[in-house]
C-alpha positions as CSV (number, residue, x, y, z in Angstrom):
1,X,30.5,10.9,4.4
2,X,29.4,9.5,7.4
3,X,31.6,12.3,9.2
4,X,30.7,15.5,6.9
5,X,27.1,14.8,7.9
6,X,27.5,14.5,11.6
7,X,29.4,17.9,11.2
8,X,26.3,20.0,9.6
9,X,26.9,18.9,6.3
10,X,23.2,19.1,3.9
11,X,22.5,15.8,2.9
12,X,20.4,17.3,0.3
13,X,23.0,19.7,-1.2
14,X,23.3,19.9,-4.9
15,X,26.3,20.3,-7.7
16,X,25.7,22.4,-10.7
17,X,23.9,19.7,-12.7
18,X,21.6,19.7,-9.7
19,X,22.4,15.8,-8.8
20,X,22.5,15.4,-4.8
21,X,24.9,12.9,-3.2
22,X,21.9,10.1,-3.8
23,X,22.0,10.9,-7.1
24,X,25.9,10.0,-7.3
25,X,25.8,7.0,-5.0
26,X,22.9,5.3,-6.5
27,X,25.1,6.1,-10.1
28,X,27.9,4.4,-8.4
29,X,26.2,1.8,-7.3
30,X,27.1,1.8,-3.8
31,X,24.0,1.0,-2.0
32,X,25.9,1.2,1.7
33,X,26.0,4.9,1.1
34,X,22.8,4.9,-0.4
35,X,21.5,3.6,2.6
36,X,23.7,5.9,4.7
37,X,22.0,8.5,2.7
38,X,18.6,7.8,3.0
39,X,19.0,6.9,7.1
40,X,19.9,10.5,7.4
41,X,17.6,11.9,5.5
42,X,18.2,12.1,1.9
43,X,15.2,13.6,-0.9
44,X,14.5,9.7,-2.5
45,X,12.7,11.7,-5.1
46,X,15.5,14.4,-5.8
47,X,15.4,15.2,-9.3
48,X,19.0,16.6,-11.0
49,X,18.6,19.2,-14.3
50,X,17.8,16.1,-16.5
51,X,14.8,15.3,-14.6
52,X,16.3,12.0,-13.1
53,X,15.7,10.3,-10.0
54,X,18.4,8.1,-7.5
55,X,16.5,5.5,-8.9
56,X,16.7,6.1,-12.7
57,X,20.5,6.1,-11.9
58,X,20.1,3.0,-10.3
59,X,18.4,1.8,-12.9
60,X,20.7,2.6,-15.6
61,X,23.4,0.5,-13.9
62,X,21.3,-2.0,-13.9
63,X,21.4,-2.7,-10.0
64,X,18.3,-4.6,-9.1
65,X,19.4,-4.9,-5.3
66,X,19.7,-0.9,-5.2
67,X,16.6,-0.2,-7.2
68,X,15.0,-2.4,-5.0
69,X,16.4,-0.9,-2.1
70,X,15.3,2.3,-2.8
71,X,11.6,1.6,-3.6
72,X,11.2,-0.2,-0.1
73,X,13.0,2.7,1.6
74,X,10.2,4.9,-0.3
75,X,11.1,6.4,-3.3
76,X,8.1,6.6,-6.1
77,X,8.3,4.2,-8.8
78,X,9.8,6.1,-11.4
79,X,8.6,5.4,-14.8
80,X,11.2,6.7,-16.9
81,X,13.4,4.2,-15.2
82,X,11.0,1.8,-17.5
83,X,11.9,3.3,-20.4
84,X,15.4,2.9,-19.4
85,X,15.4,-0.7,-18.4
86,X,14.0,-1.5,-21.9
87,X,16.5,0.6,-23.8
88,X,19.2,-1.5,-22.1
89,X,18.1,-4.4,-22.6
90,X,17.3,-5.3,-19.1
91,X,14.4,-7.7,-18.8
92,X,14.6,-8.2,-14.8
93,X,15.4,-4.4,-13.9
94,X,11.9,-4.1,-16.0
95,X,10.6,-6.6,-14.3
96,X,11.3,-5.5,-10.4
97,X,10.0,-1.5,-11.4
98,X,7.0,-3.2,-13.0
99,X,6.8,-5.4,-9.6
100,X,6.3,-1.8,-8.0
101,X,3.4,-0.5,-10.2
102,X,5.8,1.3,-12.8
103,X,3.4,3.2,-15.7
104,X,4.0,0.4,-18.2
105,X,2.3,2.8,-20.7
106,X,4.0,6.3,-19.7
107,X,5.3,8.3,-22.2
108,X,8.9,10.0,-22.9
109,X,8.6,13.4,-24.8
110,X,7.9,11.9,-27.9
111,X,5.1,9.7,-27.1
112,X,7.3,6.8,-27.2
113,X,6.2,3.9,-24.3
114,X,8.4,0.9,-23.6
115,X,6.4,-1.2,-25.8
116,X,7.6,1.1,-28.9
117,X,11.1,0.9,-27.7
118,X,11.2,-3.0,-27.7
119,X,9.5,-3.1,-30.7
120,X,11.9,-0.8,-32.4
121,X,14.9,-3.4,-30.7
122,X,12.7,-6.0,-32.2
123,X,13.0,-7.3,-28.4
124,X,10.1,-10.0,-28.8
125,X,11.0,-11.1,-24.7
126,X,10.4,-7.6,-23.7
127,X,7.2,-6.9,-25.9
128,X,5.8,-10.3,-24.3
129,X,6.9,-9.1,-20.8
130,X,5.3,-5.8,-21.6
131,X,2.2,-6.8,-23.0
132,X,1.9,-9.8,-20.2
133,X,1.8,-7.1,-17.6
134,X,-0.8,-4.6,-19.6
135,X,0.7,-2.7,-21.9
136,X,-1.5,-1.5,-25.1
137,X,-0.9,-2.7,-27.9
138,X,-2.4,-0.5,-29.7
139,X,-0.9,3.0,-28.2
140,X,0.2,5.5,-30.6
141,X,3.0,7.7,-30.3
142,X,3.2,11.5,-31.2
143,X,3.6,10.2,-34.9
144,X,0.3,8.2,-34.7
145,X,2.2,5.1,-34.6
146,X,1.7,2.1,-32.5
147,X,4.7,-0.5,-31.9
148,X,3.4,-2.8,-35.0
149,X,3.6,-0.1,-37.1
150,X,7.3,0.5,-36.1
151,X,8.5,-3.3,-36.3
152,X,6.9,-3.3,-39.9
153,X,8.6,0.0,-40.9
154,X,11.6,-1.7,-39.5
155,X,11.2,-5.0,-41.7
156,X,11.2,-7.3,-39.0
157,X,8.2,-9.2,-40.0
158,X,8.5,-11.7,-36.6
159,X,7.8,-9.2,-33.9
160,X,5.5,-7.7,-36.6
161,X,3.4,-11.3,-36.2
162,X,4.1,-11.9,-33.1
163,X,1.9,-8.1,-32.6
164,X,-0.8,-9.5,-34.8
165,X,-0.7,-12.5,-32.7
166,X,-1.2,-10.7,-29.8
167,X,-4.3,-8.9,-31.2
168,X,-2.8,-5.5,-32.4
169,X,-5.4,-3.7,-34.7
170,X,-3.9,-4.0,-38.2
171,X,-6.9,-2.0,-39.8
172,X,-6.4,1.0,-37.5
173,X,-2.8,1.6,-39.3
């Protein structure tokens, strides 16, 4: 890579789904390119036709050194890498993005935050983490629903107290 660049090569070129070679390298999980990439330039804030970020890829792999390496080498705190640390199930990636001021209540096209997606997982570790670091309880989704609404709708009756515990309004449902 190192080669093609010296020679003229656009660090910032794009394939047809619009991903850059940050894109890919963050996917891959090979942060000496990714560093390679971002020394010589590379658009830390890309996004491919999907909307996602080197650091949403990053995220998805779950690669805290890389998503960490690319928030101190500048790239914005994506949010929808949020949403994507809760939906795998990864409690520290969740943890570093929120570390770097990640929306904890930002919405994916439905209206659905973080806090709805562990309550749907009936995650309680992540709905404590989430709620710990701010999130509202009480945000609705494009439905009207808030997160207790889904874990009762779900049948899961211990995130569903664990909510009430935590001071979700019951009479707003």
């Amino acid at each position: 890579m190192s080669l093609l660049l010296d020679r003229g090569a656009d660090v910032n070129t794009r394939d047809s789904l619009n991903r850059t070679a940050l894109h890919r390298a963050a996917e891959s999980g090979n942060e000496s390119l990714v560093s390679l990439l971002l020394d010589r330039g590379a658009d830390d804030n890309a996004r491919d036709f999907a909307e996602r970020t080197a650091l949403f890829n990053a995220a998805q792999t779950g690669n805290k050194s890389l998503v960490s390496l690319l928030l101190d080498r500048g790239a914005h705190v994506d949010s929808a890498a949020l949403l994507a640390a809760v939906t795998n199930g990864n409690l520290k990636m969740a943890s570093v993005l929120l570390d770097y001021e990640a929306d904890i209540n930002m919405e994916d096209r439905e209206g659905t935050t973080a806090l709805h997606i562990a309550a749907q997982k009936g995650d309680r570790a992540f709905i404590s983490l989430l709620l710990d670091r701010g999130a509202d309880i009480d945000w609705r989704d494009r439905d009207g629903k808030t997160a207790l609404q889904l874990a009762i709708e779900k049948g899961d009756a211990t995130t569903a107290e664990l909510f009430r515990a935590r001071g979700a309004h019951v009479e707003n449902m």
